[in-house]
N, C-alpha and C positions, 0 to 999 in steps of 0.2 A: 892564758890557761895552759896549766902543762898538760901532760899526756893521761899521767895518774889522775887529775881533776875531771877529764874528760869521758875515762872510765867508770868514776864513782857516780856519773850524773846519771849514764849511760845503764846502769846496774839500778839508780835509784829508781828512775822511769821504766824499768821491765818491770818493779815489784808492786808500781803503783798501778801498771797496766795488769797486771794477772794477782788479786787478791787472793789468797789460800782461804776456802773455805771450809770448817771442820766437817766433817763425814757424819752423816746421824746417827744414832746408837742403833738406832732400831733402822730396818731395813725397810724400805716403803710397802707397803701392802698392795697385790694384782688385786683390781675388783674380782669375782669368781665370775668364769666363764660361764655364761648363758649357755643353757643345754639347749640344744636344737630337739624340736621333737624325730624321733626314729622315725622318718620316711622314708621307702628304700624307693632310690631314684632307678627306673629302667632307664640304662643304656638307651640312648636313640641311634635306631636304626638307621645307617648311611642308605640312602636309595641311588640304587646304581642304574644309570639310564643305559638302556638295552640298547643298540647298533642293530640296525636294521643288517638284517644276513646276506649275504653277498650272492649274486646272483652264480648261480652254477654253469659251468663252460658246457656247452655243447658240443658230444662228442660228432668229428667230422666222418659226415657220411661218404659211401662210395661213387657220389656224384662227384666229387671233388678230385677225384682220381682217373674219372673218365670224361671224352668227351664222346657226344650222342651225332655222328657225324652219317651223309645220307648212306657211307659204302658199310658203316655198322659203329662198334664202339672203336673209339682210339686211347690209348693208353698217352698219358699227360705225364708219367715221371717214366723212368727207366725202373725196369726191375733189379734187386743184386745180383751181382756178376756168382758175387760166392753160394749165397741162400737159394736161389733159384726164383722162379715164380712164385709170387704170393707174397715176397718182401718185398715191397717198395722203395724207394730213396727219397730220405728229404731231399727237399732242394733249397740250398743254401745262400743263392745267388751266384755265388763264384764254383762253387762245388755241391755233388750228389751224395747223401752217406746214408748209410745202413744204418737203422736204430737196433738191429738184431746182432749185427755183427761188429756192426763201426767201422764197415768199410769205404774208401772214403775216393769218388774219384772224379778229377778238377775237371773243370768246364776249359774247353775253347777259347783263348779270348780274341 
């Protein structure tokens, strides 16, 4: 077989595989849409589950501040150097500081 026989065979079997069918005149007809009767659907409500409310910090009393000792009270933090009495000092572990002022001064080690 030559090359041209090969192609003609090749060309006859595409047209045996895909027959051309003619197009209808007429265009098929959609059944008609079934009408739905008019219900108006309410939205469903999402239910949002509530979280239990977190419990509130308890502000620190001035027991926390002093200690109740037989010679009378004893003072537990250092007062500020700069504020005077009646500011206290966090204590940081390494260092004392002012929430008033933000003075800030290191511990000993």
């Amino acid at each position: 077989m030559t090359m041209a026989e090969k192609k003609t065979e090749k060309a006859a079997v595409k047209k045996e595989e895909k027959p051309k069918e003619k197009p209808s005149e007429k265009p098929a007809e959609k059944p008609a849409a079934v009408e739905k009767p008019a219900v108006e659907e309410k939205p469903k409500e999402e239910v949002k589950e509530k979280k239990a409310p977190k419990p509130k910090k308890k502000q620190k009393g001035a027991y926390t501040r002093y200690k109740v000792d037989v010679s009378g009270l004893v003072r537990l933090r250092p007062y500020c150097e700069r504020c005077g009495p009646g500011f206290f000092m966090a204590d940081h572990g390494d260092r004392y500081t002012c929430g008033h002022c933000g003075f800030t001064r290191y511990k000993k080690s």
